[in-house]
TORMIDO-950247 format. One record per residue: x, y, z of N, C-alpha, C in turn; residue in one letter. Coordinates in steps of 0.05 Angstrom, whole numbers, plus 5000, padded with zeros to 4 digits. Example, Ala and Ser with C-alpha at 12.3 -4.5 7.8 and 13.67 -1.06 7.14 Angstrom:
526448865156524649105156526449345156a 525749555142527349795143525850015157s 
This chain:
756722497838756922197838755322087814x 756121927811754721737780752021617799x 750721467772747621247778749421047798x 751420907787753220697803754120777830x 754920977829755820967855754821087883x 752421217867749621267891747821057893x 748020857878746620607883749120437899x 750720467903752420317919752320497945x 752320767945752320917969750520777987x 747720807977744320717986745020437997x 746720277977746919967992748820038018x 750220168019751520218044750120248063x 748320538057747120598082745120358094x 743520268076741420028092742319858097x 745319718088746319478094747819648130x 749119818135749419888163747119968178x 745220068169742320038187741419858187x 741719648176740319358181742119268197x 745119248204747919018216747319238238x 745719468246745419608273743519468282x 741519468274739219438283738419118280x 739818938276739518608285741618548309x 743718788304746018778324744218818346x 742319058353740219018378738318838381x 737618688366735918558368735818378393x 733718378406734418108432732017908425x 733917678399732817538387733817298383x 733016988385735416818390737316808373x 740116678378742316668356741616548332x 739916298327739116238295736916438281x 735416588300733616818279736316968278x 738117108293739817288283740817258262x 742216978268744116848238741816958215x 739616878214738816898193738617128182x 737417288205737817618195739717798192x 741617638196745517678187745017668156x 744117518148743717488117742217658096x 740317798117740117998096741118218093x 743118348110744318548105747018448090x 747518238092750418078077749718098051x 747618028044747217958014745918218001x 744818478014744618708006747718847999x 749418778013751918958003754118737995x 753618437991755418347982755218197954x 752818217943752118007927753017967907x 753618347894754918287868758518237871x 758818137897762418047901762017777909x 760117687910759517357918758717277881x 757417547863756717397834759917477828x 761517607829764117607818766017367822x 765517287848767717007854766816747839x 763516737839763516647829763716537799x 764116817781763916747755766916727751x 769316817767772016777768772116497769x 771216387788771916017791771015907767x 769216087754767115817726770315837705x 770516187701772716237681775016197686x 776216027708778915937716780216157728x 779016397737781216577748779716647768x 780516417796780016407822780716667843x 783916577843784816807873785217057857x 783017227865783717517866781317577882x 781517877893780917937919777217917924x 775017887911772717747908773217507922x 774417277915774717087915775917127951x 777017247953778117267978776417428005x 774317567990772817588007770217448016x 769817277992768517128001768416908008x 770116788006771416508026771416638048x 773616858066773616948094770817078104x 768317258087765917248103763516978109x 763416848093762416548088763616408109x 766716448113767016318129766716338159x 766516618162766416808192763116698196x 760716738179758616588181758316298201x 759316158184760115818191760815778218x 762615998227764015908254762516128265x 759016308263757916378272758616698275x 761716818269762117088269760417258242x 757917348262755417418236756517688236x 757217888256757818088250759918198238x 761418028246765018088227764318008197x 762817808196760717748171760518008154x 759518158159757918238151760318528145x 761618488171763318848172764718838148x 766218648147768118588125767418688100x 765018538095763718608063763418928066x 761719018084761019238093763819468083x 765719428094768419548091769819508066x 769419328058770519288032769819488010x 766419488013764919597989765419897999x 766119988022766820268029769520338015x 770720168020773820238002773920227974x 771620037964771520067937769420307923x 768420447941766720647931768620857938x 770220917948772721097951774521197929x 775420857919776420877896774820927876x 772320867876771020887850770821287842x 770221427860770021647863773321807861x 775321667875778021787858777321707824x 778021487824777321497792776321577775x 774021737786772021817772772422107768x 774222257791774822537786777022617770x 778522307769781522337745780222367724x 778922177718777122107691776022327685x 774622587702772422727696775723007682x 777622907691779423167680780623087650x 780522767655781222687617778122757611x 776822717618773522737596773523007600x 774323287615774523457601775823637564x 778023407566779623387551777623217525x 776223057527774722867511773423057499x 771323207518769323347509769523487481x 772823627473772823667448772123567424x 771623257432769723227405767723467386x 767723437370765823597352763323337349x 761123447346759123297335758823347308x 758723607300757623707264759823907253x 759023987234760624227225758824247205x 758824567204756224717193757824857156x 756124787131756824717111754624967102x 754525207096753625377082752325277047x 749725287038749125127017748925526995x 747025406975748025586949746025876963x 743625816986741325916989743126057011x 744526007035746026127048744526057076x 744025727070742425677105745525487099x 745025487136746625217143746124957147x 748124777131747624467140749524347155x 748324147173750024167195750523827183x 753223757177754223487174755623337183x 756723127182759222917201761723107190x 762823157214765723167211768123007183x 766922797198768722577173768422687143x 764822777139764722797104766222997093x 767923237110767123437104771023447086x 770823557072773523527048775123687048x 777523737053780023917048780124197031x 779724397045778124667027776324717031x 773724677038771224667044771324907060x 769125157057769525297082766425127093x 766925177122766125117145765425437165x 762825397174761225677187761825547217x 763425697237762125597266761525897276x 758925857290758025977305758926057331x 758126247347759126357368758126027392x 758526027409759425787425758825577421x 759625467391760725247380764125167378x 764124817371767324807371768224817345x 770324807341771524847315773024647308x 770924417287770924147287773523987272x 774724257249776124237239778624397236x 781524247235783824547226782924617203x 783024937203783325077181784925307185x 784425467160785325797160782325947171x 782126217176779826387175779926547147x 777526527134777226687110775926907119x 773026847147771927137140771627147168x 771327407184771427477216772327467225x 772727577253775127557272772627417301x 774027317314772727277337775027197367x 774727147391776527017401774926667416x 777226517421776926227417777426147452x 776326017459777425817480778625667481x 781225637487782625437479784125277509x 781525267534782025117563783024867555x 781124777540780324397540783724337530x 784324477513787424447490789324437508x 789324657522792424837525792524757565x 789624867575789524897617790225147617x 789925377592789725617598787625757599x 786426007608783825977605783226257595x 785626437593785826727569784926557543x 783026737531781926677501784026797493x 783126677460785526737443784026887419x 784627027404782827267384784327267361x 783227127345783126987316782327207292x 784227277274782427457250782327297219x 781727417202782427317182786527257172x 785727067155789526907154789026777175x 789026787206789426617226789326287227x 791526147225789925917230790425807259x 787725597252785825517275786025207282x 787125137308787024827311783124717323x 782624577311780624387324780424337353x 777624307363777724307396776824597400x 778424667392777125007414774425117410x 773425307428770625347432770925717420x 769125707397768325947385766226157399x 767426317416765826497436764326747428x 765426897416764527217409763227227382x 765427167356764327267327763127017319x 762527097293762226907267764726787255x 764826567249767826557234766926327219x 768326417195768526217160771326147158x 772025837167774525767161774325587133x 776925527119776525367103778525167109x 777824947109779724717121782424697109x 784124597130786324547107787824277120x 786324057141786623747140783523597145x 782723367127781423197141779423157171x 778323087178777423067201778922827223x 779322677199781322487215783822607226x 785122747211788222777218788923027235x 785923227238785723497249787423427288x 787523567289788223607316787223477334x 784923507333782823387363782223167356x 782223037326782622707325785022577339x 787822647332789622637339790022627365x 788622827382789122827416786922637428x 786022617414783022397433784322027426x 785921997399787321887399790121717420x 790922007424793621977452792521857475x 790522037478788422017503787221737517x 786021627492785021397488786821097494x 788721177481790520937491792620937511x 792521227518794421257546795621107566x 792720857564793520717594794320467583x 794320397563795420097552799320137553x 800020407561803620447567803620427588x 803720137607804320197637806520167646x 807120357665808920327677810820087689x 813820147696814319847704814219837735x 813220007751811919937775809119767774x 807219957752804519817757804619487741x 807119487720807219177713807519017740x 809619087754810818997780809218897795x 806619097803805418947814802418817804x 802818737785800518617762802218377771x 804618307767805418017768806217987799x 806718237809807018127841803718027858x 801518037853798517967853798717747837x 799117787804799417417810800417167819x 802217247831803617057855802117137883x 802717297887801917397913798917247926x 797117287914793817117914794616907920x 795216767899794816477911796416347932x 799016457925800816487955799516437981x 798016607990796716708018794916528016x 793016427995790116247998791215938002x 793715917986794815597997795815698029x 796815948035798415908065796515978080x 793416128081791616068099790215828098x 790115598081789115338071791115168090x 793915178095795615098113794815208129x 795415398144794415588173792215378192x 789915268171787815298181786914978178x 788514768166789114438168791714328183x 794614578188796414398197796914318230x 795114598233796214628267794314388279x 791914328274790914258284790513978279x 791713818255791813598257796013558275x 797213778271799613718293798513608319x 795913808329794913768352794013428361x 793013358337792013158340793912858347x 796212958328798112838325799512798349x 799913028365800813028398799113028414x 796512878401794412798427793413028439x 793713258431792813478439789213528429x 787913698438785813828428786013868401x 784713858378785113938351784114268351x 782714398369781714678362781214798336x 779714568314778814698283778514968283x 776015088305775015358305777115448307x 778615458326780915668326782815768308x 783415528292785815538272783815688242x 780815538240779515628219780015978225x 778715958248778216358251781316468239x 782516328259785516508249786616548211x 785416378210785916278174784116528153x 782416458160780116748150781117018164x 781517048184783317288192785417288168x 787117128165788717108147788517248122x 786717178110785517168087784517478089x 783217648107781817848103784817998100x 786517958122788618148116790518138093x 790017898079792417858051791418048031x 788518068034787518198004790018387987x 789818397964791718607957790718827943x 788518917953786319097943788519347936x 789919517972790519727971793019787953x 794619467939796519577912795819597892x 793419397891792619347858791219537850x 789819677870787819887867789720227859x 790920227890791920457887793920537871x 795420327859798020447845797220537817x 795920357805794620507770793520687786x 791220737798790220987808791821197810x 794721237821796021357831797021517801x 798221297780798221407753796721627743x 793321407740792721487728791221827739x 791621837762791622137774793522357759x 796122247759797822497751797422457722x 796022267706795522327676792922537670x 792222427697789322667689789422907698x 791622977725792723157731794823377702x 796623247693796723347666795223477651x 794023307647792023287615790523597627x 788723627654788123807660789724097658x 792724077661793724287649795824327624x 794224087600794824167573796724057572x 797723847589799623637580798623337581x 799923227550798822987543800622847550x 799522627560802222407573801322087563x 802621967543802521817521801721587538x 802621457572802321257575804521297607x 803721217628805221217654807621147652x 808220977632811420877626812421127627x 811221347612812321627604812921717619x 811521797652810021987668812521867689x 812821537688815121447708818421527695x 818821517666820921647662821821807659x 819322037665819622267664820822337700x 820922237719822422347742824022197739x 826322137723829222037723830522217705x 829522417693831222567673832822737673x 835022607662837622867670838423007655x 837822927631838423147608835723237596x 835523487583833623587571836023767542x 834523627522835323747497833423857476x 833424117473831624267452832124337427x 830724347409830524477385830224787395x 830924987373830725257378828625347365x 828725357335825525477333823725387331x 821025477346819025467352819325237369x 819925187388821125107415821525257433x 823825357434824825577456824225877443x 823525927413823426167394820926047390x 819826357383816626277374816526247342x 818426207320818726117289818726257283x 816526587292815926867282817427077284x 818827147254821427277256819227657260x 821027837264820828107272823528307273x 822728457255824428657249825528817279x 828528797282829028817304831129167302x 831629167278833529397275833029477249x 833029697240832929807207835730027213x 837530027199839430157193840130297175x 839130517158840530587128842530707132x 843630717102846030867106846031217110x 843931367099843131617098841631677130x 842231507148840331577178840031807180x 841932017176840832347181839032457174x 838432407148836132367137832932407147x 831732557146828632517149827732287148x 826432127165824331897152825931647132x 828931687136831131537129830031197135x 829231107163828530887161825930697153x 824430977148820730937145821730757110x 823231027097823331057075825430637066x 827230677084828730317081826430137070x 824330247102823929977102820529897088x 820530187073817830147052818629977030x 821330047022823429917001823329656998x 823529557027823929297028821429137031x 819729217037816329127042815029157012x 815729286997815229256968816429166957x 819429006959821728896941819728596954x 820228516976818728316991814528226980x 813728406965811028366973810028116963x 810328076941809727746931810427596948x 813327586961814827356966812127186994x 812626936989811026837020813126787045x 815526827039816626687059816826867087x 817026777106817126867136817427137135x 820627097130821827327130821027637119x 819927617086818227797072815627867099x 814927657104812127787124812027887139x 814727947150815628047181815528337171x 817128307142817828587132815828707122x 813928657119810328787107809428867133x 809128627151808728727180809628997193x 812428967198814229237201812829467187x 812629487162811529687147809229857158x 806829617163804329717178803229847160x 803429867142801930007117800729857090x 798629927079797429647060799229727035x 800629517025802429447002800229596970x 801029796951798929876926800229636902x 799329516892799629316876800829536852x 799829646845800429826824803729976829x 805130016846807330196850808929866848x 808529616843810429476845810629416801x 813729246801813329136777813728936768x 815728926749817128636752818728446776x 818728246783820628156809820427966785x 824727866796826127686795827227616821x 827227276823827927176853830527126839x 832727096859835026956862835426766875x 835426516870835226296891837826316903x 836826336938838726246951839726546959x 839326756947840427196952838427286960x 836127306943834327466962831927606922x 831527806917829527916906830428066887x 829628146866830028416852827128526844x 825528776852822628856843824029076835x 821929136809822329416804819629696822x 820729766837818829926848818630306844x 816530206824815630566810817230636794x 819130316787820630516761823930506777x 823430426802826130416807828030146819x 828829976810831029796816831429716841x 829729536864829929476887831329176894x 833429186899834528966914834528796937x 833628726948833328586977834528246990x 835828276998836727967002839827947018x 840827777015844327647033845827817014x 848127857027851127997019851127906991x 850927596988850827476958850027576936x 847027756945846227726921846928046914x 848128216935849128466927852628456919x 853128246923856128196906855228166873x 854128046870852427906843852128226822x 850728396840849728716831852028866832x 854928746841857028936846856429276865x 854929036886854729356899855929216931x 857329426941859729396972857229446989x 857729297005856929307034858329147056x 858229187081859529047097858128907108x 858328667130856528587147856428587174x 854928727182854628757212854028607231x 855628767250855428497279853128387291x 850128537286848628557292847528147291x 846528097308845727837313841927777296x 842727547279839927567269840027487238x 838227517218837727557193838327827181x 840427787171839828127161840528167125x 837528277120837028347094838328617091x 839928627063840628747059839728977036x 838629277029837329317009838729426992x 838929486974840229716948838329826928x 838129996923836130126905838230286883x 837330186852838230276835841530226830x 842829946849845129916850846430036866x 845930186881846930366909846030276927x 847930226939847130116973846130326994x 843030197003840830407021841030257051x 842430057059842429977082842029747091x 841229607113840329387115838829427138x 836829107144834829047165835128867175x 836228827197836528577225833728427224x 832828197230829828117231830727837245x 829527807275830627597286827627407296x 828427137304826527047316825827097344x 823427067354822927187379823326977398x 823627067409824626867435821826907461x 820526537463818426567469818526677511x 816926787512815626987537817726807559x 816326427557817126347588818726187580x 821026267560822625997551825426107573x 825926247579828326277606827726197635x 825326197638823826107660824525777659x 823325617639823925337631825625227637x 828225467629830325247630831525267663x 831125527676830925667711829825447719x 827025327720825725187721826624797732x 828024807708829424527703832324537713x 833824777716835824737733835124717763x 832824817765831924797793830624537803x 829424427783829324117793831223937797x 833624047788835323817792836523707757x 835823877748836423687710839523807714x 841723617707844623567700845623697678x 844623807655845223917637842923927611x 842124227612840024327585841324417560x 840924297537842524327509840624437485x 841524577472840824647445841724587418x 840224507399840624427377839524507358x 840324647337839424797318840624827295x 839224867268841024787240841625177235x 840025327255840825667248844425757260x 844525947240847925997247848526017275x 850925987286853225927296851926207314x 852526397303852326727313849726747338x 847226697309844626727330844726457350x 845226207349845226017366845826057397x 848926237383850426267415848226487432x 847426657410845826957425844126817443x 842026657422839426477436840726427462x 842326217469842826017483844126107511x 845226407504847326627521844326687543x 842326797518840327007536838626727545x 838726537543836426317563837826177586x 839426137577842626067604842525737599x 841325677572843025357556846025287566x 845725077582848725017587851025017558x 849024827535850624767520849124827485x 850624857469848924837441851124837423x 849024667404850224637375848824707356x 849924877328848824947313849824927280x 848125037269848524937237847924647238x 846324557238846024247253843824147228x 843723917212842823857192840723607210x 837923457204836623357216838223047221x 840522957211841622737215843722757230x 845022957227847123237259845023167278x 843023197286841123327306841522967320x 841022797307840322487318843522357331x 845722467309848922417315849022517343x 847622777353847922987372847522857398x 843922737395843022587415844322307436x 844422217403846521957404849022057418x 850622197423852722277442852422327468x 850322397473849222557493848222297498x 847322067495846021877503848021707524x 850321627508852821567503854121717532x 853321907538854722097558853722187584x 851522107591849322077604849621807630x 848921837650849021567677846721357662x 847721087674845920947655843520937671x 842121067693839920997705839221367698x 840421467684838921787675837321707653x 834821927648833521937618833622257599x 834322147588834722397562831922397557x 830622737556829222827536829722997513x 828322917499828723147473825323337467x 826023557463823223787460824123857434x 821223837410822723907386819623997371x 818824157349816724207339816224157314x 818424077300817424017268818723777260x 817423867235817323527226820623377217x 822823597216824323377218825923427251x 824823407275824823347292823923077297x 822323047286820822677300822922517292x 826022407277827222217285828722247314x 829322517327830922607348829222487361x 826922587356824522517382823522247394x 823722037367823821777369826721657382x 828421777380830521627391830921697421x 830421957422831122047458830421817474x 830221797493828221677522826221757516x 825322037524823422177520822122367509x 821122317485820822567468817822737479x 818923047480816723167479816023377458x 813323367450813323547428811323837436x 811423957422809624167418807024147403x 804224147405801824057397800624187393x 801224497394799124727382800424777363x 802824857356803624937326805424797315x 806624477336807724387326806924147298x 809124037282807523817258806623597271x 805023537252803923207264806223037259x 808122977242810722837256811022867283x 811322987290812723117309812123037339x 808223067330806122987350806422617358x 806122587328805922347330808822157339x 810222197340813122157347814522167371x 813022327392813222487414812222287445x 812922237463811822157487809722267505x 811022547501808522797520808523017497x 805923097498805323287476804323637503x 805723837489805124107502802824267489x 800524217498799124347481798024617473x 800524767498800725137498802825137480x 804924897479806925027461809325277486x 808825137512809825277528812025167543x 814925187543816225037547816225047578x 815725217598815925237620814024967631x 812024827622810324607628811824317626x 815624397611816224167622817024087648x 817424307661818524247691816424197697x 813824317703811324257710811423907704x 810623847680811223637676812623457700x 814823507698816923337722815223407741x 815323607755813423577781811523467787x 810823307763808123167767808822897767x 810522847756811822587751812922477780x 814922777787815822667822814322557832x 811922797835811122807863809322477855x 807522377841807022157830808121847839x 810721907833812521647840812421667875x 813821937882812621947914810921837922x 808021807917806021747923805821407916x 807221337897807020997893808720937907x 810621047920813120857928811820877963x 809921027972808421067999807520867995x 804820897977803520687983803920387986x 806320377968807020107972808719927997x 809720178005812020158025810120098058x 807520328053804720318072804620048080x 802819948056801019758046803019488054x 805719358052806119168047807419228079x 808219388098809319408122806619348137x 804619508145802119408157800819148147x 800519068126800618728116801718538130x 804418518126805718398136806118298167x 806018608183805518588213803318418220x 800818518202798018458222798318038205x 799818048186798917738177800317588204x 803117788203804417528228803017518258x 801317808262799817768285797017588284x 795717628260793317448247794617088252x 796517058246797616718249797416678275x 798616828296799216788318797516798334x 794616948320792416878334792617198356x 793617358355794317658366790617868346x 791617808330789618088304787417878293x 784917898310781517888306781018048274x 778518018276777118088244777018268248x 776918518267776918828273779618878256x 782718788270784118778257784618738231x 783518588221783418478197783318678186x 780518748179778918978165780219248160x 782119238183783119498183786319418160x 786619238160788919188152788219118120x 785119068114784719088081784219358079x 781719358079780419578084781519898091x 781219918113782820098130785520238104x 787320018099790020078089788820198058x 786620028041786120088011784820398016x 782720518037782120738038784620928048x 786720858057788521068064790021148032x 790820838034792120868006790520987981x 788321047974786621087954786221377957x 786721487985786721767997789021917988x 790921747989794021867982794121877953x 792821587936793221687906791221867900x 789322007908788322237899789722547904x 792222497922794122687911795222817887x 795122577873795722527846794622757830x 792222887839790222957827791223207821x 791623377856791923657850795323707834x 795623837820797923837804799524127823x 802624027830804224137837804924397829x 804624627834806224837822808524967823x 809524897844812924947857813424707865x 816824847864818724527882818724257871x 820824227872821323977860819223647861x 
């Protein structure tokens, strides 16, 4: 519990040991009254200083204001103890909520905690200086220590260590970092030494960016919690003009028919009125209810831009992906080596040294898969001249001998035959000395829980899962066959990809929401246009991030159904409470008029209903793992 809300606890407890112990008292009714007052003004004072600073600032009816007109008034007409229960109950339901709130909050301020305070700047002497984040410049290497964070993205130049990456991702396997590795910001440096050298800003790094999302989360509200933002401002004053009637008409009727006027009676009933109108248990519980499943999220590494999001996210009927590094992890891998001489001894060792040395300069993907494959360190000296072919593939001379590597193209070019095989994938083709030595399949990997995802989302109920991708026709269908993609399109150019959406938008029930899941940077117009864009946030671009509605920050596509499940079960929980809250309202007001439901009643009908309801949005909290 916080300073606040054990100083509110403490006012509890002495304010009900004092309303016990005057309650025994056998002392006349004006010492009581009086000693009614001190336990009133121990637990109500700072809601008697709130009403009042509402009336100075022109914003009267809201529920302060409502409680203290109906205990003031229970006073007056001598009900010292309902006096007193009321406030008493009130501040119980508001310490309820304060404590839901405070455990949502404590799962985004897990998420906060990534702040960096320093980052440590090695000088010419080889001590460390520990500086602001902000000063520190593009290139710079940067020292973090074993359980420090890692204040900035970079690459690793020197060490290997493994990282924590809870606060990021809600996974809680470390991750084991060597040199080359790069490194997002936020995570916690556990085991080694590690020398990264930056390669963005402090501003634009990762963990700026997510404390960013974070931060403004709650300014996207939902159009339930608008709903009832303006249903409270009607609502308040509503009830304070119709207990203001309640409690002047009946009784000058009375008077009017020569009857008894009974003030007391009609007053009590009117303040009854008034305790049961409060609208504590919507106004309170429904953001609450949100902001539970945002912190529920966030706790497992999903960022959720704003409840608007979190509510349109349980209407979604389509889900549409990008393929690599989406549903494929971007990281291609030699999947087949083929030569033509296979009988051969060491026939494929020998391919695919060929091609890891025709490849060794090159930076692109593909070359690295093929160095990788190799597993052996590249001798600078056995290579020679390389010529690139834009658009074919390589020519190195290796030891003297003529190495070719690249598409059919660039061995038409060399006038050397080959065919192309059925084989699904990238496939480099080699020739050495103008003779064709074979070729190498090299495909992207298809990530661990991306079949699960889409299992996942047919199982919630999603209408149709689509793929979209600018990679050939061939591998598209393979991808999309082995994940069980209802639908895909491929060869798809980034202005194809938005035409794509736009149909699918076009094709869709008009109370469904399209998402789109995409990771690079020319993903973010798709992503802007969907309903709902979700991106990838560990390796996806900052377009992408920034563009996006909910960010994944495993990079795990199975967390979108999760996602939805959180979103359901969420709306479940608002559409209770409200359905609760305004059925028991309503009953006890018409029994409160009629003079049936006393201030016991009452209490239970503010009170009573805001602690049930405040109970139910801390469902919010625990995050769903099955079932829709």
């Amino acid at each position: 519990m916080t300073k606040k809300q054990k100083k509110m606890l403490y006012r509890i407890i002495v304010a009900m040991i004092l309303l016990i112990i005057i309650f025994l008292l056998p002392v006349q009714s004006l010492v009581k009254a009086l000693l009614f007052v001190i336990p009133y003004l121990v637990i109500g004072y700072d809601i008697l200083k709130k009403a009042v600073l509402g009336i100075v600032h022109g914003e009267v009816f809201d529920e302060n204001f409502l409680m203290s007109v109906a205990t003031l008034g229970a006073f007056l007409l001598g009900e010292y103890t309902e006096g007193v229960a009321v406030m008493l109950f009130y501040q119980i339901g508001e310490l309820f909520q304060s404590m839901a709130v405070g455990k949502s909050r404590r799962n985004i301020a897990a998420l906060m905690d990534i702040r960096p305070d320093y980052a440590n700047i090695e000088d010419e002497k080889g001590n460390l200086e520990q500086v602001d984040p902000e000063d520190v410049e593009i290139g710079t290497v940067i020292v973090v220590r074993p359980g420090e964070k890692i204040p900035i993205d970079g690459v690793v130049v020197e060490g290997s260590s493994t990282l924590n990456t809870s606060a990021l991702t809600g996974e809680s396997v470390p991750r084991t970092v060597h040199v080359e590795d790069a490194i997002i910001s936020g995570c916690v440096n556990l085991t080694g030494l590690l020398k990264i050298r930056t390669t963005k800003e402090f501003g634009e790094s990762t963990v700026s960016k997510i404390l960013e999302l974070v931060e403004n989360s709650s300014m996207q509200k939902a159009h339930t919690e608008n709903f009832i933002t303006k249903f409270a401002r009607y609502y308040t004053p509503a009830v304070c003009y119709s207990a203001l009637a309640l409690a002047v008409l009946p009784p000058v009727l009375n008077l009017v028919l020569g009857n008894p006027a009974d003030w007391s009676v009609w007053v009590i009933r009117a303040l009854t009125f008034l305790v049961i109108s409060c609208p504590c248990a919507l106004v309170i519980s429904i953001p609450l209810s949100f902001f539970g499943g945002i912190g529920g999220a966030s706790a497992s590494g999903i960022l959720v831009k704003g409840s608007n999001y979190l509510e349109a996210l349980a209407q979604t009927g389509y889900v549409v992906f990008d393929k690599t590094g989406t549903l494929t992890k971007g990281v291609f891998e030699v999947t087949q080596v083929c030569p033509t001489q296979c009988e051969e001894e060491n026939a494929k060792e020998r391919l695919l040294e060929y091609a890891a040395y025709a490849e060794s300069y090159s930076t692109h993907p593909i070359a690295k898969s093929l160095r990788e494959a190799y597993k052996q360190s590249i001798d600078p000296a056995r290579v020679g001249e390389t010529q690139e072919i834009a658009g074919c593939g390589l020519i190195t001379q290796v030891e003297g001998r003529s190495v070719a590597a690249g598409n059919s193209k660039l061995l038409e070019q060399l006038a050397v035959e080959c065919e192309e095989p059925d084989s699904v994938g990238t496939v480099v083709h080699i020739a050495v000395d103008a003779v064709y030595a074979g070729y190498i399949v090299i495909n992207d990997i298809v990530k661990e829980h991306s079949r699960e995802a889409i299992a996942s989302l047919k199982q919630s109920g999603i209408r149709k899962t689509v793929m979209l991708t600018g990679d050939r026709k061939q591998i598209a269908e393979a991808v999309a066959a082995e994940l069980g993609v209802d639908e895909v399109r491929s060869e798809l150019l980034p202005a194809d990809k938005v035409a794509e959406v736009e149909r699918l938008l076009q094709e869709k029930k008009p109370k469904e929401k399209l998402a789109f899941v995409g990771d690079g940077i020319n993903d973010a117009p798709v992503l802007s246009r969907a309903d709902i864009g979700i991106a990838m946030g560990a390796l996806g671009s900052d377009a992408a991030i920034e563009a996006a509605d909910i960010v994944l920050m495993d990079d795990d596509p199975a967390k979108i159904a999760l996602a939805m499940r959180i979103s359901r079960k969420t709306l479940r929980i608002v559409y209770q409470n409200i359905v609760f809250a305004l059925a028991v309202k309503g009953i006890c007001l018409i029994l409160g008029a009629l003079g049936i439901a006393n201030m016991w009643v009452a209490i239970f009908a503010d009170v009573g209903v805001m602690v049930l309801a405040v109970l139910n949005a801390m469902r919010c909290l625990r995050v769903p793992r099955t079932g829709k």
